[in-house]
N, C-alpha and C positions, 0 to 999 in steps of 0.2 A: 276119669282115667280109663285106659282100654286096657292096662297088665297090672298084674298082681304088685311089683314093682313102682307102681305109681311113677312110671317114666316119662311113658306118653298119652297123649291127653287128647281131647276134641274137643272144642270149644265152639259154640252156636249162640247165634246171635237173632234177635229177632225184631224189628223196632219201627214204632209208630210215631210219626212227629207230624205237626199241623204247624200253619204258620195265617197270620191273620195280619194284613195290613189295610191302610187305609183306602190304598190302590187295590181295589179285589182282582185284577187281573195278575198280581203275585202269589193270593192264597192259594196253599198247595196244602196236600195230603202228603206225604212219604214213607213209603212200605219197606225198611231194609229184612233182608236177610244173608246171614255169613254163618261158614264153618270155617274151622281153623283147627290144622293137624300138626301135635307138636312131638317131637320126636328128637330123642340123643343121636346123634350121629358123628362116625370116625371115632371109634373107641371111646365114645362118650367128652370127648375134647370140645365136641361144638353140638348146639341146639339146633333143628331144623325147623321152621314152621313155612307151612302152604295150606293157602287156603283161596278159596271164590267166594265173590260176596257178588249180592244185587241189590239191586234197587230200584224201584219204581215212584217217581217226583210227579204227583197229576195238579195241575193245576186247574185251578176253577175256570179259568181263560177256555180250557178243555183240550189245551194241550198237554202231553204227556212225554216224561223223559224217562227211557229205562237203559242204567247203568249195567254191565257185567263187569267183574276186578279179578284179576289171578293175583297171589300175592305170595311172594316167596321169600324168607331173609333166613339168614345162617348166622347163631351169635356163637360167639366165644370168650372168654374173659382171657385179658392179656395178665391180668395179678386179682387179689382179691377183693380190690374194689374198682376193677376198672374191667367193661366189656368191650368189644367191638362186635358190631354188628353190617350185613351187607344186605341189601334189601334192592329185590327188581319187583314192579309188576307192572301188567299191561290191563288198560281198561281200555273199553268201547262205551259209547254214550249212544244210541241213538234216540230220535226228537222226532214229536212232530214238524217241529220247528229243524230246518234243515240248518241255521247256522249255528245251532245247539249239539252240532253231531261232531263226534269226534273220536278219534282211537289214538293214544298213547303209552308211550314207555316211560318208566322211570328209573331208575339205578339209583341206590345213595350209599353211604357209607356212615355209620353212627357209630359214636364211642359215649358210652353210659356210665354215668361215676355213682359208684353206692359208698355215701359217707353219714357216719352220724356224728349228732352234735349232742 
C-alpha cells in the first residue's frame, strides 16, 4: 500500500516460465514483468487500476517475441454482491518473426458475482 489508509496499492509482478516440447523449435524461455496501480476513484464509488506489463517470449529457434500492454479498467459494485467492471488496453507485439507482430485494442465490459454457499 502507498497511504496510510491502505486505499491504494501497487502491485508488481515478476515471472519466469520455460516450456519444453518435443518440437525444440517451440521451446521458449519467458521473462514477464508488470506493475499495477490501484486506486478509489470519484468519491470512492469506483476502483481504478492501470498499469504496463512486458514480456520477453525467446525461443530456442532464436527467435524472440517482445510484448508491451497498457491496461486500464474501472470497477464499481452495482449492490453488494455484484460488480461491474470496464476494461481497455492496448498491446504491441513485436517479432523476429514479422507475422508474429502485431498491435491491438481491446475494450470489455465484466460484471463479477461474490456469493457464498
Amino acid at each position: 500500500f502507498v497511504n496510510a489508509a491502505k486505499t491504494k496499492g501497487i502491485v508488481t509482478e515478476f515471472g519466469y516460465t520455460t516450456t519444453s516440447a518435443e518440437d525444440t523449435t517451440n521451446n521458449s524461455k519467458r521473462y514477464d514483468l508488470s506493475a499495477l496501480y490501484l486506486t478509489p476513484v470519484f468519491n470512492d464509488k469506483y476502483t481504478f487500476a492501470g498499469g504496463l506489463a512486458t514480456y520477453i517470449l525467446d525461443y530456442e529457434s532464436k527467435d524472440k517475441d517482445f510484448n508491451k500492454t497498457v491496461n486500464l479498467t474501472l470497477t464499481r459494485p452495482i449492490n453488494n454482491w455484484l460488480n461491474g467492471t470496464m476494461l481497455g488496453t492496448y498491446a504491441i507485439n513485436s517479432s523476429d518473426t514479422s507475422s508474429q507482430e502485431y498491435d491491438k485494442w481491446t475494450l470489455g465490459f465484466l460484471f463479477n458475482a461474490e456469493l457464498g454457499f
